[in-house]
C-alpha positions in Angstrom: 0.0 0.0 0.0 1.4 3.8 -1.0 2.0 5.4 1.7 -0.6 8.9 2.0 1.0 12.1 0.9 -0.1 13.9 4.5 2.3 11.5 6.1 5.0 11.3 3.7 6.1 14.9 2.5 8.3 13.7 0.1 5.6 11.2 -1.9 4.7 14.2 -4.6 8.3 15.0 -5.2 9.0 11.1 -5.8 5.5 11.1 -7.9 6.8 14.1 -9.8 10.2 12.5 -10.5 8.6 8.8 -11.5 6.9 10.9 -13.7 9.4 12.6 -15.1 11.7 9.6 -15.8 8.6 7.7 -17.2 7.9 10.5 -19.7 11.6 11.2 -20.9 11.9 9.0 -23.7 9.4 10.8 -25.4 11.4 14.1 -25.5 15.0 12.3 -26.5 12.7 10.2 -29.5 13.1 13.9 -31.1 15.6 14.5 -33.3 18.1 17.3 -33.3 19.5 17.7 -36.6 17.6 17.5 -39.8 18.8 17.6 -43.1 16.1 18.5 -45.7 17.4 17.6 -49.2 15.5 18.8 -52.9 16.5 17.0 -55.6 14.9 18.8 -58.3 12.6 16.4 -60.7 12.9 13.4 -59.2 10.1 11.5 -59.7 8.5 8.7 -57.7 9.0 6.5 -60.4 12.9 6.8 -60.8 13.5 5.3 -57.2 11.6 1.9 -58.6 14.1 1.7 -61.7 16.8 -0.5 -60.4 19.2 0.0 -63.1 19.8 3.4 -61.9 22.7 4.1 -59.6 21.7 5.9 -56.1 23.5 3.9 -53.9 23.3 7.0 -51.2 19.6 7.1 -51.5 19.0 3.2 -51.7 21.4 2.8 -48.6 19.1 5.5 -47.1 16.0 3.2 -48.1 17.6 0.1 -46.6 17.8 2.1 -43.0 14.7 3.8 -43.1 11.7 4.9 -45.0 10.4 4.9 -48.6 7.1 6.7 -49.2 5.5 4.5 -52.2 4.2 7.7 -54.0 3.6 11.2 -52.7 1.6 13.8 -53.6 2.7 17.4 -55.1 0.7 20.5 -55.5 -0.9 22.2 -58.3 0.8 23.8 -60.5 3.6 20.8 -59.9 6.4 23.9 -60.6 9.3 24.3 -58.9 8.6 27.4 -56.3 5.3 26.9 -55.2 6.3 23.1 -54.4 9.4 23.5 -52.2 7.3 26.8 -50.5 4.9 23.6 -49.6 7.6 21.9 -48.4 8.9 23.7 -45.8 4.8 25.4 -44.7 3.0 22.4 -45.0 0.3 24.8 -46.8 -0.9 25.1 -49.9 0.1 27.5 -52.8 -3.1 29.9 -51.7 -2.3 30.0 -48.3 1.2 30.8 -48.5 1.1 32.9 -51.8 3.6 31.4 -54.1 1.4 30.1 -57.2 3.6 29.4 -59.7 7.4 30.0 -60.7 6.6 33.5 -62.8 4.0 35.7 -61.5 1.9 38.5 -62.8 0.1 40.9 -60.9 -2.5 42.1 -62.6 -3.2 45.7 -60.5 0.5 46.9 -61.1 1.5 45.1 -64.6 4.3 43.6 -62.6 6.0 40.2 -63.8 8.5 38.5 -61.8 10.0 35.7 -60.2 8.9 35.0 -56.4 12.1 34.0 -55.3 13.7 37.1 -56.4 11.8 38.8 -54.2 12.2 39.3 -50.1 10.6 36.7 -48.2 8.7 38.9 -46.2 7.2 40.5 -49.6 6.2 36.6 -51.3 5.6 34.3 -48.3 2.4 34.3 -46.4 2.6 31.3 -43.9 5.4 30.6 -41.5 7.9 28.1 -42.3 9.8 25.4 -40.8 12.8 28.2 -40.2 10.2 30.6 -38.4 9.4 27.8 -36.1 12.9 26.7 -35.5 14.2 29.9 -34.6 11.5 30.6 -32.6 12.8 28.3 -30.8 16.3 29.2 -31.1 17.5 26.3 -33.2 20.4 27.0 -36.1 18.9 26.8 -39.4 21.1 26.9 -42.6 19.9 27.1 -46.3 21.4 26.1 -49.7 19.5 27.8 -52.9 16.6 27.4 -51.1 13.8 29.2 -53.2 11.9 32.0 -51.4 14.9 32.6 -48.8 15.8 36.4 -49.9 16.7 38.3 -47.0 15.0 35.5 -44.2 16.0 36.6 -41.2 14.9 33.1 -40.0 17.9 31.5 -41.8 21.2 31.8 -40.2 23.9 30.9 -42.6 22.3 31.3 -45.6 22.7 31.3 -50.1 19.3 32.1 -51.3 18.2 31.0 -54.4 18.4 34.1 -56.8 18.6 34.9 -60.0 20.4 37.6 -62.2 18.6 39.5 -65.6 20.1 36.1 -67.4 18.6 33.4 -65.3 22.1 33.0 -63.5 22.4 32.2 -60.1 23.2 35.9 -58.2 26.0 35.8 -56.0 25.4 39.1 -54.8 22.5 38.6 -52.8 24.6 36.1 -50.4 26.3 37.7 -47.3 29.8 38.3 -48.1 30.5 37.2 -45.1 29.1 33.7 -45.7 31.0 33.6 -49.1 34.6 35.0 -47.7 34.1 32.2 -44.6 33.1 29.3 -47.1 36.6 30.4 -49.6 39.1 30.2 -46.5 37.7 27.4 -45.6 38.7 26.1 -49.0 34.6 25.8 -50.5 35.0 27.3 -54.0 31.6 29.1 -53.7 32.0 31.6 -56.3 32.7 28.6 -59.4 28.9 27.4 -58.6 27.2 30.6 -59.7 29.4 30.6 -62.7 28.6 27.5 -63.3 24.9 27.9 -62.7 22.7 27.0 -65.7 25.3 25.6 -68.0 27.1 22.0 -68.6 29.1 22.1 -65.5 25.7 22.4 -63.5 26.2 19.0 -61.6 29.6 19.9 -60.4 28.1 23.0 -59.3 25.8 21.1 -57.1 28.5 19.4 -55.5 30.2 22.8 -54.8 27.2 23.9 -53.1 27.3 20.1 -51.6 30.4 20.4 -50.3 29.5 24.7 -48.6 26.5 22.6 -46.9 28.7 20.0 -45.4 31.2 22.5 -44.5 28.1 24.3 -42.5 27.4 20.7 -41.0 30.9 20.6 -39.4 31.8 23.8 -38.5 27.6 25.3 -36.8 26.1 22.0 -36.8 22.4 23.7 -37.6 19.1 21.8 -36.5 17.3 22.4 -39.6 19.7 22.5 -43.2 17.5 22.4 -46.5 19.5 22.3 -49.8 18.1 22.4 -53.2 19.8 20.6 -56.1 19.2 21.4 -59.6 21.0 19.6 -62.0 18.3 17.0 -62.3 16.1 19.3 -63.6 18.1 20.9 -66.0 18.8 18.3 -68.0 15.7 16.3 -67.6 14.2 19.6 -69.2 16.9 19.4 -71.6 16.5 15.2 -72.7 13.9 13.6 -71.1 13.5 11.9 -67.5 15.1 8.6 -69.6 17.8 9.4 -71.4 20.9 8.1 -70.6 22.1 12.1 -69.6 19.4 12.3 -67.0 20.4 8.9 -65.4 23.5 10.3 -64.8 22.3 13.3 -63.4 20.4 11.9 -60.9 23.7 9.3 -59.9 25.5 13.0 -59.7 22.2 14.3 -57.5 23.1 11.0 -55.6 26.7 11.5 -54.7 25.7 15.3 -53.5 23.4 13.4 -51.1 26.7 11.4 -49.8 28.6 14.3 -49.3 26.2 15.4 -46.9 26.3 12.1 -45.1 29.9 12.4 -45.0 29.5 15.2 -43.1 27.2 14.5 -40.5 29.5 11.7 -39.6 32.5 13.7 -39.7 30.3 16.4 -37.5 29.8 13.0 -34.8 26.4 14.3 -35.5 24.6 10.7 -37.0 22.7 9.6 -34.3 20.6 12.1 -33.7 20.1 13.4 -37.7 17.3 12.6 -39.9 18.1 13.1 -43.5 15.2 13.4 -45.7 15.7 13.0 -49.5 12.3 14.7 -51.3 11.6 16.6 -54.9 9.6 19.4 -56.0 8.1 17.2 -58.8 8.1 14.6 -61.1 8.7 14.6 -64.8 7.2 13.7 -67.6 7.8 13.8 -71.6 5.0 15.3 -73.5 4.8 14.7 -77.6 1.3 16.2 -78.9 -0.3 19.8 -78.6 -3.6 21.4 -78.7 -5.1 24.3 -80.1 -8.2 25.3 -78.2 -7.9 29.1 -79.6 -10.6 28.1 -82.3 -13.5 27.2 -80.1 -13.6 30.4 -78.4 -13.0 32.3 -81.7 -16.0 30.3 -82.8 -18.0 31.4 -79.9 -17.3 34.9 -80.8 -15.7 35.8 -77.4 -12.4 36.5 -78.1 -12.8 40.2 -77.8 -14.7 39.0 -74.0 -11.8 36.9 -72.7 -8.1 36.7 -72.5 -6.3 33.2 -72.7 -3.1 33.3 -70.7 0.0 30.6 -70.5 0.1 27.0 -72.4 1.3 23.9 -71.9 0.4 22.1 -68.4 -3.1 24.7 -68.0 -4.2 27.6 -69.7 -6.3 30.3 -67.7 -9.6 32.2 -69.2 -9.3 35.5 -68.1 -13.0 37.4 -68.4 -12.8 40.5 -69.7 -14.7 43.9 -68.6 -16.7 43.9 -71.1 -17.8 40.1 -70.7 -21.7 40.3 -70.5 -22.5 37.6 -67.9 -25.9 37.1 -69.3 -24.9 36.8 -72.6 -21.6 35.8 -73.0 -21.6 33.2 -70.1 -24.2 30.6 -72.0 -21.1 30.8 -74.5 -18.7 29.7 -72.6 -20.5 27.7 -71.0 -20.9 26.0 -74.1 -17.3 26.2 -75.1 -16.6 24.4 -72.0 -18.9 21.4 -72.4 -17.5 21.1 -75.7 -14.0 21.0 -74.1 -15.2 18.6 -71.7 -16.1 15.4 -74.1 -12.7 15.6 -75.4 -10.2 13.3 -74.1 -7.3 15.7 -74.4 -9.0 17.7 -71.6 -8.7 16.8 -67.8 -10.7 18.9 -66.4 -12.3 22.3 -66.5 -12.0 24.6 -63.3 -14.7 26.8 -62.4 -14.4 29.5 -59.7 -15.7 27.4 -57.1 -13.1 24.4 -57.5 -10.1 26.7 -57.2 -9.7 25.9 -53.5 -9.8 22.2 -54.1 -6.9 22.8 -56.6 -5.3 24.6 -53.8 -5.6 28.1 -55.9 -7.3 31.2 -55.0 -9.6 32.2 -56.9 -9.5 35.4 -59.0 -11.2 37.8 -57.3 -9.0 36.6 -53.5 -5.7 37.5 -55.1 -3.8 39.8 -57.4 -1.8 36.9 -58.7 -4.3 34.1 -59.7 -4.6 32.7 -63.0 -7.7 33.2 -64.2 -11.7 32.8 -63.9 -11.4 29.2 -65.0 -8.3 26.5 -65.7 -8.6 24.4 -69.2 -5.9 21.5 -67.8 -5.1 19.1 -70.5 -4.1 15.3 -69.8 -0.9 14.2 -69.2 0.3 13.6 -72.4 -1.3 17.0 -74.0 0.5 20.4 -74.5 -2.3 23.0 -74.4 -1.3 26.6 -76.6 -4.1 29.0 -78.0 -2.4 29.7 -81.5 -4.1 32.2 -83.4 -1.9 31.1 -87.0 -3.4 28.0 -86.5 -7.3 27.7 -87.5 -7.6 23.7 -86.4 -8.7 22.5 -83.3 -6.3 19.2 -83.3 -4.2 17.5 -81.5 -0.5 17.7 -83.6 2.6 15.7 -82.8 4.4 18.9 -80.9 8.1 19.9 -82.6 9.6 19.5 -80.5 8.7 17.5 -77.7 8.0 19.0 -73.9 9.8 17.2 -70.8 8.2 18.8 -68.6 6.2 19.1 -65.6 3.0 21.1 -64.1 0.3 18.8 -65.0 -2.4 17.9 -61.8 -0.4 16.5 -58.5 -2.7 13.2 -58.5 -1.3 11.9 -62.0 1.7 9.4 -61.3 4.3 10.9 -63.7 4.0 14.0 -61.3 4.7 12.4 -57.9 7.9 13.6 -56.2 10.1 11.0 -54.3 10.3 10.6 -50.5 13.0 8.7 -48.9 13.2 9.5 -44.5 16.1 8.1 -42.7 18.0 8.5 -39.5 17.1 9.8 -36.0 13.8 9.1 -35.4 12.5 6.9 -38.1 11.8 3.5 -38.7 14.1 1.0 -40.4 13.7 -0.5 -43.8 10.0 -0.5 -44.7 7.8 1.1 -47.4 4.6 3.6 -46.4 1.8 4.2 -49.0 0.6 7.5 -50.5 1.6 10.6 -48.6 0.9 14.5 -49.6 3.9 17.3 -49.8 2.1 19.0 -47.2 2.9 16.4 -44.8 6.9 17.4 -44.9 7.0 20.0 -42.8 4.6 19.0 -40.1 6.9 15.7 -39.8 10.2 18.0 -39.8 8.8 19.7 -36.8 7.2 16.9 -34.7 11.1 15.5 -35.2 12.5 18.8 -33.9 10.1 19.9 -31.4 8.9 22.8 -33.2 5.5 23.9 -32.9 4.0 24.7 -36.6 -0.3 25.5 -36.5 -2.4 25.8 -39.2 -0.8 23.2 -41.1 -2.5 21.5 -44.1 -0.8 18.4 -43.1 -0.5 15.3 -40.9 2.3 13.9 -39.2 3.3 11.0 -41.0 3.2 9.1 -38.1 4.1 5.7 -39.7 7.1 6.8 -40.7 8.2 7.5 -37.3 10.4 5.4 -34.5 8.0 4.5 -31.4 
């Protein structure tokens, strides 16, 4: 029998310390080093061909956790993807829609990332919360980083008037520290964008490992690019892109490397993600000639190509009218098997959009997205409405998040995580709450889960 607390003084300080020691595991089971890797285009589907080399990443798989598929967002683009990533919101809630944006009150077109976080993020991120709670937090070409105060040691992804990498918006100080230390910074922005891209990533590889060693941040996300590039460039399957993803692969290593060399490796979770998938894309469609048809042309606006294209109603669009026309247009649109789907105003949300009366930068009234292995355009030399074999070919990405060319890989490993199995479909949004039940960090208002089965009891 316990002896009562009114004779024994000392029973609640015992209770409070069984207690205590009971409940401690729970606290240590949280990692204290992430490492938040972007391999840009790598789809779901490459980690299932065996013949390519990623013997980083498959190691990775063997000690932890493979997500069978996982879901992007829409438009699966580069920016508003990796903003998901690290909010665990969609593009509407955190403001980045697409990789170019247009606002329509000011006539102003530019790239979000060029601009200060403050001015193009909407929803805290992963960094807000960890140095909120005064973790380090490092970043390497991270998109939307400009001028985060939330990043300690940071090389933002920016770009120059010729779509290079811009050194100048890095802290001198961070470049002069990383070229005494022997990191030849300065060769990956001259080497951004061209042939020698994927020794560029290793460069900026090799600055992140150096950060690893030398602060030993909580939170370190690192974006790698020369997947993309030439996957743009050849195709997800030519011989070229195999090799950049091996080269992707060994960047992945260094890192490794240096969380051992750091005696950091028991208590890092790595995890290995993309913004996207990839797909190649050999047949276009004209849908210009049913709206010239229609006679609206001079009542709506069609914007972009390829993946969607937007109808933009005019102010002299006669809703009484002029909306049984496009209505029609639409329906017409609809039977044909090169269509996916047509987006009214009230399915935006579900798309994770806004629509276009919430913000300055949205699309359109209404999406046209085609199917996967479509190219929309709205060419007024061409009179047809037909699908053409498209010269030459898209490899490309953009298309709806749900289609399987378009899921992203996710590989979790390390601190934290459970050893060698395989979970089933899980969403991009689900990254960052993940990242922050492993570090501790509180993140509300999430649009994802913790993906619990992916975590260590």
């Amino acid at each position: 029998m316990f002896p009562s607390s009114r004779f024994c003084p000392r029973f609640h300080r015992l209770l409070f310390f069984v207690l205590a020691v009971a409940l401690w595991p729970l606290e240590t089971q949280a990692a204290r080093h992430v490492i938040l890797i972007s391999i840009d285009g790598f789809a779901a589907y490459h980690l299932y061909n065996q013949e390519l080399e990623l013997p980083n990443i498959r190691r990775m798989i063997g000690e932890g956790v493979w997500a069978a598929s996982s879901e992007t967002v829409f438009p699966s683009v580069t920016h508003p993807s990796h903003t998901t990533i690290v909010t665990g919101v969609e593009p509407r809630l955190h403001g980045v829609l697409s990789n170019g944006l247009f606002n329509r009150e000011t006539g102003e077109r530019f790239h979000p990332t060029n601009k200060s976080h403050a001015d193009i993020v909407r929803a805290p991120t992963l960094f807000d919360a960890a140095k909120k709670k005064g973790l380090a937090t490092a970043a390497f070409f991270w998109p939307e980083t400009k001028d985060d105060p939330a990043v300690d040691f940071n090389i933002p992804e920016v770009f120059t008037p010729e779509r290079k990498g811009d050194i100048s918006a890095v802290n001198p100080k961070i470049i002069d520290e990383l070229q005494k230390a022997g990191v030849p910074i300065d060769l990956y922005f001259r080497w951004y964008g061209s042939p020698r891209q994927g020794a560029g990533d290793a460069i900026l590889a090799e600055a992140a490992g150096y950060a690893i060693r030398t602060h030993k941040p909580n939170l370190l996300a690192i974006h790698i690019l020369v997947t993309d590039e030439v996957q743009h460039e050849h195709g997800p399957h030519h011989y070229l892109s195999q090799a950049a993803l091996t080269q992707a692969d060994y960047c992945v290593g260094l890192l490794r490397e240096a969380v051992e060399q750091a005696g950091l490796a028991a208590d890092t979770t790595f995890i290995v993600t993309a913004d996207h998938g990839f797909h190649s894309v050999y047949h276009q469609f004209n849908i210009r000639p049913a709206f010239e048809k229609a006679g609206l042309l001079d009542r709506i606006e069609l914007r972009g190509g390829g993946w969607t294209i937007s109808v933009v109603l005019k102010d002299n669009f006669d809703r009484r009218q002029d909306q049984l026309k496009l209505d029609k247009v639409f329906a017409e649109l609809r039977v044909m098997k090169h269509i996916a789907r047509i987006v009214p105003p009230e399915e935006f949300h579900s798309l994770g959009q806004p629509r276009f009366e919430e913000s300055p930068y949205a699309f359109g009234h209404y999406l046209i997205i085609p199917d996967i292995d479509t190219y929309l355009v709205a060419d007024a030399k061409d009179p047809a409405m037909e699908r053409k074999l498209k010269e030459p070919p898209s490899h490309s990405h953009g298309y709806l998040p749900q289609h399987p060319r378009m899921y992203p890989s996710l590989v979790l490993s390390g601190s934290g995580i459970k050893k060698g199995q395989t979970i089933g479909h899980v969403r991009q949004i689900d990254i960052a709450p993940t990242v922050a039940r492993l570090l501790g960090l509180q993140m509300s208002n999430v649009s994802g889960r913790v993906i619990e089965e992916a975590l260590a009891p």
